[in-house]
C-alpha positions in Angstrom: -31.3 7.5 28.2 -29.5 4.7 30.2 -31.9 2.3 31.7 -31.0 -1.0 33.8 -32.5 -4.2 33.9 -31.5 -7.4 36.5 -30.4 -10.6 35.8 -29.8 -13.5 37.6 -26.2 -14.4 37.0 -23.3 -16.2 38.3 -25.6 -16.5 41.7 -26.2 -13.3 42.4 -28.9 -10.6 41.0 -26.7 -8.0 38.6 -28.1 -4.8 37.3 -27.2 -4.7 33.4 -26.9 -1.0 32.2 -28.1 -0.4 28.7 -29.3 2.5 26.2 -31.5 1.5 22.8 -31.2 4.3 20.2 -34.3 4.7 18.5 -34.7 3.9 14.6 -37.4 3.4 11.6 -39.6 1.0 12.8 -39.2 -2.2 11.3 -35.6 -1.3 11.0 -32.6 -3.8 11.9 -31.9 -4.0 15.8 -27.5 -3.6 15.6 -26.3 -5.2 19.0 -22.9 -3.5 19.8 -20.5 -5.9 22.3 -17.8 -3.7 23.9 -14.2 -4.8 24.3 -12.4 -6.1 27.1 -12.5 -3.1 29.2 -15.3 -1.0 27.5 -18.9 -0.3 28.5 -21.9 1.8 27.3 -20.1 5.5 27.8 -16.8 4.1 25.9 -18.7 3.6 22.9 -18.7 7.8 23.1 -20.9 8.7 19.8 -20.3 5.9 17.2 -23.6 3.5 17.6 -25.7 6.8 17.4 -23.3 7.8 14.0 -24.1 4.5 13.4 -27.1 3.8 13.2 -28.4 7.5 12.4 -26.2 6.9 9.2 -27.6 3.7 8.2 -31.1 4.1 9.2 -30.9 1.6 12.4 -32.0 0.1 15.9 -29.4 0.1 18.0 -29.0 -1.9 21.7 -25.6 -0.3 23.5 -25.0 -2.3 26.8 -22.3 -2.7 29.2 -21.1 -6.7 30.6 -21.5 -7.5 34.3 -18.5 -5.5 35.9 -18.5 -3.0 33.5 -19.6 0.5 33.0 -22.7 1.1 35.7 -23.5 -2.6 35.7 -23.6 -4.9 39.0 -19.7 -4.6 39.4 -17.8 -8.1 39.7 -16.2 -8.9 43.3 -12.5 -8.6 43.1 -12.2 -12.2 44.5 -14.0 -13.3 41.9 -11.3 -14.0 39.0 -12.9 -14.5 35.7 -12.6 -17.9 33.9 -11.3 -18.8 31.2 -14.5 -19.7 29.3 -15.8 -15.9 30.4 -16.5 -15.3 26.9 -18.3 -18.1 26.2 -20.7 -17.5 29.2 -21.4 -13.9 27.8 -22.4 -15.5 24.7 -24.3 -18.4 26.1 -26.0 -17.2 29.0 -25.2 -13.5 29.7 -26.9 -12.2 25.9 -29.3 -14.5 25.8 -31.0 -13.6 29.0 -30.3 -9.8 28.6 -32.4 -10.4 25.5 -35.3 -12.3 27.1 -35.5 -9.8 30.0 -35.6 -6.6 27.2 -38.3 -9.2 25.3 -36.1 -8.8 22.4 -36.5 -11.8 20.3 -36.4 -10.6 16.9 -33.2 -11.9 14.9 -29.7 -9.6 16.0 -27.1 -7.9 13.9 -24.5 -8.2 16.1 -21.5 -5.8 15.7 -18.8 -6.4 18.7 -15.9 -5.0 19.3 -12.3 -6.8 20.4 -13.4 -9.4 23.3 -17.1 -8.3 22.0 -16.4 -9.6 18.7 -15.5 -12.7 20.0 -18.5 -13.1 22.2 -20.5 -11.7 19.2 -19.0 -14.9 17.0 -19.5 -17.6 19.9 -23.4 -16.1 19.9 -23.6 -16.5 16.5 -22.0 -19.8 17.0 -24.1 -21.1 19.2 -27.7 -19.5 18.1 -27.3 -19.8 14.3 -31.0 -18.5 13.4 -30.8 -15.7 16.1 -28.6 -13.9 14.0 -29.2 -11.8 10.7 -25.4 -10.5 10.2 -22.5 -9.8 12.2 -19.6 -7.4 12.5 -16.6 -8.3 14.3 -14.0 -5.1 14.8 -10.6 -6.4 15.8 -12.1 -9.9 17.5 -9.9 -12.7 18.9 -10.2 -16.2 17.9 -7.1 -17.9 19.6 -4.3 -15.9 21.3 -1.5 -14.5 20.5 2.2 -13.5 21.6 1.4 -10.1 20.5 -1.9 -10.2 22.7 0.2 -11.1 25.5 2.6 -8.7 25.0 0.5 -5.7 25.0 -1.7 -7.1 28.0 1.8 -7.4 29.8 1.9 -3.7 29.0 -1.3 -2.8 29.9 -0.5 -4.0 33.4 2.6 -1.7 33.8 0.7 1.3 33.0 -2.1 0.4 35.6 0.6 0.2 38.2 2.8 3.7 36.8 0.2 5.5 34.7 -3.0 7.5 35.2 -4.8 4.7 33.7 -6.7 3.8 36.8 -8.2 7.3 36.9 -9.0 7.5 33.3 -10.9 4.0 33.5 -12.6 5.6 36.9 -14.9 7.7 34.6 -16.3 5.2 32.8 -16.4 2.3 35.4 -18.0 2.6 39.1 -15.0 -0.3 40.1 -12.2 0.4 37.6 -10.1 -1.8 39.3 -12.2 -4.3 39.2 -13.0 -4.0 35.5 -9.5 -4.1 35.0 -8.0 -6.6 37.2 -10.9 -9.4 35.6 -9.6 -8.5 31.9 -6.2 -8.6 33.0 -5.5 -11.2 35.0 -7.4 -13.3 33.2 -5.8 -12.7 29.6 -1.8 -13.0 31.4 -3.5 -16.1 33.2 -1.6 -19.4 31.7 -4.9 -21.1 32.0 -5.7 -19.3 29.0 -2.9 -19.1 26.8 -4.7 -21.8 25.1 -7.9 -20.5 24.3 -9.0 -21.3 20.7 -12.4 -20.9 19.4 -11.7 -21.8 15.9 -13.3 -25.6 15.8 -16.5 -23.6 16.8 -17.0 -21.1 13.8 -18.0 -23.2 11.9 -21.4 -23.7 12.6 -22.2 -19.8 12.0 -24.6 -19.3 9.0 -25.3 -16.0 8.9 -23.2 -13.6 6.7 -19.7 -12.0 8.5 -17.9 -8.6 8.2 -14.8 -8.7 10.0 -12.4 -5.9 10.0 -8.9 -5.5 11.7 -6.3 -2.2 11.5 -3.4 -3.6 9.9 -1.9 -1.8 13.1 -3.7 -3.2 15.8 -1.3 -3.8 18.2 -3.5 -6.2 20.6 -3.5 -8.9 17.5 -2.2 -9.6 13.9 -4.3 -10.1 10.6 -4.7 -13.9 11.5 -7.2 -13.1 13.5 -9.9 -12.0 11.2 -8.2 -14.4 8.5 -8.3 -17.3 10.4 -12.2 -16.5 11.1 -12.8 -16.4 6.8 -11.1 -20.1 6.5 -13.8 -21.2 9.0 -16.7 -19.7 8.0 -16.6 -18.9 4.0 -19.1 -16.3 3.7 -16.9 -14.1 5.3 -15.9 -10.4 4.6 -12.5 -9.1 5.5 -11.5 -5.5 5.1 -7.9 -4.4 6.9 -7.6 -1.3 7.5 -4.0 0.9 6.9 -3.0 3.1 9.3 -5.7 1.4 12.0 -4.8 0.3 15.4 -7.1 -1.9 17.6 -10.4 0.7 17.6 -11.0 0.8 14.3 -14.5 2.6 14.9 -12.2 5.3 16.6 -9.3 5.7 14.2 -11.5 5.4 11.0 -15.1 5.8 12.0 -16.1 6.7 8.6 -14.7 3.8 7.0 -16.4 1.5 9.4 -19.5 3.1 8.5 -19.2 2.9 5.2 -18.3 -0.7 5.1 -21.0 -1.6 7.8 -23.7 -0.2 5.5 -22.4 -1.9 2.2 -22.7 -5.2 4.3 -26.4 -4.3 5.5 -27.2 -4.4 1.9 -26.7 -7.7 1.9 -28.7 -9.0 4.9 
């Protein structure tokens, strides 16, 4: 059942929406870190397939401006180190207020995986494992290209009114992911010099399809930190927990062994 919890953050008091699925006690607790314009309800089924499969604890919650969280002001434009406050500031005192302070597996998801790697970045022994699906590390021409697109089917689409069900401000929610990714402020966002102090063990996994980022991505993150997995996916776009959710599960419980 969703639940909410308040934060103080960014000067304001936000109301964080989240949902823990129930496991074996003593069981691993798998964080899951939506994408750039995800939240709790566009997870649909997969961290309950999840972790009913692999016998886990799962914390599902959507970022501030998300989902049913606090919803972010529209003339409030998101910076370019947003990601980087998620990981700092945002997890760390969802966490604290849940009094969750067990070690995490994270497994995030696009901009989640990236904020799931700067976490694990910057809170080394925090962190059992992680999965990234599709994460970004620097960006890229294709990024850019389909964020370009993304905004024309905003404007001549039903976009906004498929967003609308899963977000109380769609526009909002879409406008911060937006503007901030076609922002030239952060065409030079690069988060490769801080990999390298993650110790815990990786998965990452990319469709060889994914059309928001190429295979350099999840590459780039191995030659950084060496005891990482890669698996690309055929025939996967940039969801791969929604074009081959059996696969992910698979691979996801093949690396649990290992933690």
């Amino acid at each position: 059942m969703t639940a909410f919890v308040t934060l103080d953050w960014d000067g304001r008091r936000v109301g964080i929406e989240h949902v823990f699925i129930d496991g074996p006690a003593g069981a691993p607790l798998l964080v899951f870190l939506h994408e750039g314009l995800g939240s709790v309800a566009m997870w649909k089924d997969f961290p309950q397939r999840l972790c009913t499969a692999l016998g886990l604890r799962g914390l599902v919650y959507s970022r501030p401006g998300y989902g049913r969280s606090t919803a972010r002001p529209l003339d409030a434009p998101l910076a370019p180190d947003f990601m980087h406050r998620q990981a700092h500031d945002v997890l760390p005192a969802l966490l604290q207020a849940l009094q969750i302070h067990e070690p995490l597996v994270l497994l995030g998801h696009s901009d989640g995986g990236s904020i799931a790697l700067l976490y694990a970045a910057r809170f080394p022994q925090a962190v059992r494992g992680a999965v990234v699906m599709a994460p970004h590390i620097v960006v890229e021409d294709l990024s850019i290209t389909s964020i370009e697109a993304a905004r024309q089917a905003w404007a001549t689409t039903d976009l906004p009114q498929k967003l609308a069900r899963y977000h109380d401000d769609a526009e909002s929610t879409f406008r911060g992911w937006n503007d901030i990714w076609l922002s030239p402020a952060f065409r030079g966002w690069d988060i490769r010099g801080e990999l390298s102090t993650i110790s815990c063990p990786l998965l990452a996994l990319q469709g060889v399809d994914d059309e928001y980022g190429t295979l350099a991505q999840i590459r780039g993150i191995a030659q950084q930190v060496p005891q990482t997995q890669l698996l690309e996916l055929p025939a996967c776009g940039h969801s791969p927990h929604r074009d081959q959710p059996e696969a992910v599960i698979e691979a996801v419980g093949s690396f649990m062994k290992l933690l």
